[in-house]
N, C-alpha and C positions, 0 to 999 in steps of 0.2 A: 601056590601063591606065597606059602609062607616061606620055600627055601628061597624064591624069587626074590622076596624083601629080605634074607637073610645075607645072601650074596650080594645084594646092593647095598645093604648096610654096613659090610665089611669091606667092598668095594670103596668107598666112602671114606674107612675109617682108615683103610691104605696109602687112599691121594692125601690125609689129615697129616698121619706121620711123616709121609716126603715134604710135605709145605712145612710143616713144623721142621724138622730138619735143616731145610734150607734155610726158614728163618732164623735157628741158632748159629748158621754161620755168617747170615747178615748181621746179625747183632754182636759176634766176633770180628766182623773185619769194623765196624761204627766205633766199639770199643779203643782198635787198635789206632784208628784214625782220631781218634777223639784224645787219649792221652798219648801227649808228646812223647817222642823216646827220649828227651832228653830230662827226663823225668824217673830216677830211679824208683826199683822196689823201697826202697828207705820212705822216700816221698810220699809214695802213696799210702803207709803204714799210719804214718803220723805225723802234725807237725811238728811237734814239741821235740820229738827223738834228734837229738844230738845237735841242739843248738846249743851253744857255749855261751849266750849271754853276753856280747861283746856289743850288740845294738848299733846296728847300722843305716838306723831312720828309716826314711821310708821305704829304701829297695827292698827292708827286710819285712815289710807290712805287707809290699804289693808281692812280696814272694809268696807271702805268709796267705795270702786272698789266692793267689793264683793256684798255690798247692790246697786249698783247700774245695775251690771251682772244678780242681781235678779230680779231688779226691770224691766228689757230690756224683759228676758224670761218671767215675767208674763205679760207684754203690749201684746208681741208677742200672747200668747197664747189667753189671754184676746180677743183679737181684730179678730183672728180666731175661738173661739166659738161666737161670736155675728155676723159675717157672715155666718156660720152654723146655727145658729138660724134665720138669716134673709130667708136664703133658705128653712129652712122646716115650717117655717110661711107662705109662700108663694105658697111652695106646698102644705101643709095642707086644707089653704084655697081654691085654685083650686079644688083639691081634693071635700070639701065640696061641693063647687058650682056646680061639676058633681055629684053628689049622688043626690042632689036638682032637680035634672034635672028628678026625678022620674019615671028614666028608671030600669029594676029591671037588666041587660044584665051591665051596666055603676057598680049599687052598686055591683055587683057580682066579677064585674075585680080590684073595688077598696079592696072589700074582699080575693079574691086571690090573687090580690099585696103584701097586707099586709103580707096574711101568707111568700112568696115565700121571701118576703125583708126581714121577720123578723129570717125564716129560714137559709136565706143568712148570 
């Protein structure tokens, strides 16, 4: 009974890491949809960087709102794929640590996890 729940618990924590996986790439293509290309690396660093101070009313306010709207969605985003990352670092490694355990019944459920998460 206990390797039974051993194997479904890693079975489990298989299909965790392919869904987690996939949803760091949903949340990379959200990002890439979300700030414009026409938006460089400059822009999203800072507003202040490399304004000259010449003041151009309000295009330069609603620039100034709109790089800053962008710069808010990519923190957001940013800060949700590196805790997506922190979780499937964490299961991967478990993960490892049960295949180490050089049961073949363990590597087998971390094999069908995989397929079943990645079919998911």
């Amino acid at each position: 009974a206990g390797l039974l729940l051993s194997v479904l618990v890693i079975l489990l924590l298989s299909v965790l890491y392919e869904v987690v996986k996939m949803g760091k790439a949903k949340v990379l293509q959200r990002v890439l949809l979300a700030v414009p290309p026409s938006f460089s690396q400059e822009a999203l660093l800072g507003p202040d960087e490399g304004d000259s101070g010449d003041g151009h009313g309000d295009s330069e306010d609603s620039s100034v709102q709109e790089r800053e709207a962008v710069q808010g969605r990519w923190f957001r985003y940013h800060v949700g794929q590196t805790l997506l990352h922190v979780v499937q670092v964490v299961v991967g490694y478990t993960l490892m640590l049960a295949v180490m355990s050089y049961n073949a019944w363990i590597l087998l459920g971390v094999v069908a996890g995989s397929a079943i998460g990645y079919f998911v």
